[in-house]
C-alpha positions as CSV (number, residue, x, y, z in Angstrom):
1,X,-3.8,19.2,20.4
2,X,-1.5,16.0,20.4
3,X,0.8,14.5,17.6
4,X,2.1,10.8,17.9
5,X,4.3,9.5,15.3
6,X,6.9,6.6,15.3
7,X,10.0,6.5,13.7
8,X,12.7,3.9,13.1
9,X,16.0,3.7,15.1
10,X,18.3,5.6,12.8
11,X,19.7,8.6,13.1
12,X,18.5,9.4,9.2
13,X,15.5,10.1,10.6
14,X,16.2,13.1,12.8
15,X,15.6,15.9,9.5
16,X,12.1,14.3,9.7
17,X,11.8,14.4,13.6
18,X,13.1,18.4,13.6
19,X,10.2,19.0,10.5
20,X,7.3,17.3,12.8
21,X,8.6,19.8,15.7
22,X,8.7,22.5,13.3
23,X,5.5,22.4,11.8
24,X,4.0,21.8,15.3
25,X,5.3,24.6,16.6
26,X,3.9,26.6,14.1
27,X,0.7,25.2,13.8
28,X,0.5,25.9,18.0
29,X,1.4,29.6,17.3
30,X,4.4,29.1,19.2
31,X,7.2,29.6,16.2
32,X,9.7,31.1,18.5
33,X,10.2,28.4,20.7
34,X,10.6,26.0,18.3
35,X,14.8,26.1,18.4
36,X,14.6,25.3,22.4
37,X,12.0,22.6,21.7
38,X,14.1,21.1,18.5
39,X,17.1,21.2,20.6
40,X,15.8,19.3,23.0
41,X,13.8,16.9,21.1
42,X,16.0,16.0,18.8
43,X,18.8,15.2,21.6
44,X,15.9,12.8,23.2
45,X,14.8,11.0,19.8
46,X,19.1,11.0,19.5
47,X,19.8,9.4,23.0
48,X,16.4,7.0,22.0
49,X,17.9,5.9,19.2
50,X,21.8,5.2,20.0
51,X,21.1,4.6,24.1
52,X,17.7,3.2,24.3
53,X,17.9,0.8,21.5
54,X,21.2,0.3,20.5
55,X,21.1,1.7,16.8
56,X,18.7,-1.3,16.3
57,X,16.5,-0.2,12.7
58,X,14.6,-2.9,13.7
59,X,13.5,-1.4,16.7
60,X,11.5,2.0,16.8
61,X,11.1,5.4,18.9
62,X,7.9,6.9,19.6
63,X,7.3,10.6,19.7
64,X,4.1,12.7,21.1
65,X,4.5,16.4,21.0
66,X,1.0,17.9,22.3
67,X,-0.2,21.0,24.3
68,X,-0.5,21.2,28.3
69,X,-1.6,24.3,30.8
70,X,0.7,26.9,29.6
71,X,2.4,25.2,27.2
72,X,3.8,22.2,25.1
73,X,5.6,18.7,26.1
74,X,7.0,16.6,24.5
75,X,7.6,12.4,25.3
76,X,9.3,10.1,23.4
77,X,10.0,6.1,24.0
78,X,12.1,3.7,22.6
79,X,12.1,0.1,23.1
80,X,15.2,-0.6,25.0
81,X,16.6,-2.1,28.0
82,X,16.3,1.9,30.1
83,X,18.5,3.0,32.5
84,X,19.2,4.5,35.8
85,X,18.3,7.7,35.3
86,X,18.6,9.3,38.6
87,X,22.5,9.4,37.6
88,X,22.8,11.5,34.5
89,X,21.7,15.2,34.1
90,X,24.4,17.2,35.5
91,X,27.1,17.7,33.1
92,X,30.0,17.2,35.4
93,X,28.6,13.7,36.6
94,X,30.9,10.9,36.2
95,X,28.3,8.9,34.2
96,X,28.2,11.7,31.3
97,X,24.7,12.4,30.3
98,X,25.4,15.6,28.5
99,X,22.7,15.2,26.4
100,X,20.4,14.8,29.4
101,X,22.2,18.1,30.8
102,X,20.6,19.7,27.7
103,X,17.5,18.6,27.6
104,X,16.7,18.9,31.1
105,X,18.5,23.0,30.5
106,X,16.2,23.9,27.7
107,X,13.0,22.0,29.3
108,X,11.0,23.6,31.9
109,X,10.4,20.5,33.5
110,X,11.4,16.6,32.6
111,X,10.9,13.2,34.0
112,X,11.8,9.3,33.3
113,X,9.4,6.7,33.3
114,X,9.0,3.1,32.6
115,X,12.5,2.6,33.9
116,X,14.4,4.7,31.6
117,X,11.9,3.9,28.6
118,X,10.2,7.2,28.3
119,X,11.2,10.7,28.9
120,X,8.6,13.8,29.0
121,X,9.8,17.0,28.4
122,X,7.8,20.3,29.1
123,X,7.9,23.9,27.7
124,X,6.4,26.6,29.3
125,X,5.5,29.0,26.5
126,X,2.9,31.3,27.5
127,X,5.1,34.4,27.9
128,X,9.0,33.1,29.0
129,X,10.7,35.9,30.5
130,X,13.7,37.1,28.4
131,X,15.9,37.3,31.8
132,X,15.1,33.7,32.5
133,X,15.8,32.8,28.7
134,X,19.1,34.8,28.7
135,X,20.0,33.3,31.9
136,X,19.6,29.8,30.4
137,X,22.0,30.5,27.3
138,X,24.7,31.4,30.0
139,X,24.3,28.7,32.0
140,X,25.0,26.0,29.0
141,X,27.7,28.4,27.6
142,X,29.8,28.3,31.4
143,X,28.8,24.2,31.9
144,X,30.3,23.5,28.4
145,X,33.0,26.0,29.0
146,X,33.9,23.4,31.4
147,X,34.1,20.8,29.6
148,X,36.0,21.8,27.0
149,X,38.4,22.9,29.0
């Protein structure tokens, strides 16, 4: 089961991105994943549309959420210049990325291609184990701890 859409680069358009999620979620009988998956969705389509293309409505983002062995991923594209992402993900990296830091937290697995262009996000669903989920919350809870501080 796949899902494409595109949206325009503005940030407006995020309540309609999270409803897609939402309703894909449920329509995969995976309801209770759907605030990890949001999360992290909604920080790509967001780092898409302010990053990737510059805020430009006249550009657009594309978004697939579908289904994969053992669970769902998610891509989405914009039409920007990319960027190097070998150097953003950890949140205490001098280049920021702590949206990447999030996404790549709540995701089981993510990767970059077409220089930057696309990013895939994947959620294993079939039966998470609560230790592994608790473990997650703490990690982002001490990294932001951190930089707040």
């Amino acid at each position: 089961m796949n899902e494409s859409f595109v949206i325009q680069s503005d940030t407006n358009n995020l309540p309609y991105v999270e409803d897609r999620v939402f309703h894909f979620c449920h329509e995969c009988h995976v309801g209770n994943y759907y605030s990890t998956v949001s999360v992290a969705v909604l920080q790509a389509v967001s780092n898409a549309i302010v990053h990737g293309n510059a805020s430009n409505s006249a550009l657009s983002v594309s978004i697939t959420l579908g289904t994969c062995t053992g669970g769902l991923f998610v891509e989405v594209a914009d039409q920007g210049k990319g960027f190097h992402f070998e150097n953003y993900g950890e949140i205490d990296s001098a280049e920021g990325g702590v949206g990447i830091f999030v996404m790549k937290s709540l995701s089981d697995r993510m990767t970059f291609s077409d220089g930057g262009r696309v990013v895939r996000m994947e959620f294993d669903v079939a039966g998470i184990d609560p230790a592994d989920a608790l473990e997650r919350i703490s990690c982002l809870r001490s990294r932001f701890a951190l930089v707040q501080a």
